[in-house]
N, C-alpha and C positions, 0 to 999 in steps of 0.2 A: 581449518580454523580450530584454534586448542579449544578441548569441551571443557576445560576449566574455569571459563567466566571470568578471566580475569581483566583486566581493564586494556590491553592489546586487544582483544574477542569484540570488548565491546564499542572501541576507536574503529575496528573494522565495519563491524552493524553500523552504527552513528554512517559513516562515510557511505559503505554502500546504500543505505537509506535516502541519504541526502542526495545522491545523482538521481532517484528519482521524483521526490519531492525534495523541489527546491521552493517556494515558496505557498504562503497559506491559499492560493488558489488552486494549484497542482493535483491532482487525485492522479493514482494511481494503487496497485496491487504488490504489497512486498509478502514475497512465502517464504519463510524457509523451512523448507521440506527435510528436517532432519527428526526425528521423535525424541531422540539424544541432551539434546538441547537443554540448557540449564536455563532455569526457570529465570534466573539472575539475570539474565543476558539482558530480560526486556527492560531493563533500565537504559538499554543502549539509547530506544528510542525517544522523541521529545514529548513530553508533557501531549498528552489529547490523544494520544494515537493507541488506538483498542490492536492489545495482544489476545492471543486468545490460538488456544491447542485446537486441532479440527482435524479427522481424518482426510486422506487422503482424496476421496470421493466428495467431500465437503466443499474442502480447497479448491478444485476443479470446478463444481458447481457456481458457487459464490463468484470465482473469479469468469468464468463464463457470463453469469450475470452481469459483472460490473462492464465488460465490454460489452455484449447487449445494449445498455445503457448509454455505454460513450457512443455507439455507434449510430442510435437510436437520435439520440443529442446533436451529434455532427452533421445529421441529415437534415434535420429541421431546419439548423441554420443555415444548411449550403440552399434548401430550397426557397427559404425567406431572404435568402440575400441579405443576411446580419454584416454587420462591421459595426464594432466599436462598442456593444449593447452589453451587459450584464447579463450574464444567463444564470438561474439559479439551477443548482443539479443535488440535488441530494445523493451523495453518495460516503463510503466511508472506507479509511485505510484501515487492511487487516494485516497482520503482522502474524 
């Protein structure tokens, strides 16, 4: 990816982003793991979505967490025998 930030940099972020949140119910974890990275870029992503610099030990941490969480979630329901039910999950994409 050019580290110039220019608007090809950020059509790429925008796209890879969106294969993993595709809609407002979707959680998941987007890193990019590069320190380089122009600050400009985070425009790529949509309105609501926390960017934020974090080392490298953080990033692992956090994202460890958030699956904890999913997995933690997923369990509940397979053992309640859920279909069809709203489940609230507090969680948040980090960028």
């Amino acid at each position: 990816m050019a580290r110039d930030g220019g608007a090809g940099s950020r059509y790429r972020l925008r796209q890879a982003f969106g294969r993993l949140i595709r809609s407002a119910t979707d959680r998941g974890v987007f890193a990019l793991l590069d320190r380089q990275t122009p600050t400009r870029l985070l425009s790529a992503f949509p309105h609501g979505v926390e960017g934020r610099r974090v080392g490298l030990a953080q990033a692992v941490g956090e994202t460890r967490g958030f699956w904890r969480q999913t997995v933690r979630l997923r369990a509940r329901i397979s053992e309640s025998g859920w279909k069809g039910r709203r489940v609230e999950c507090s969680s948040h994409s980090t960028v």
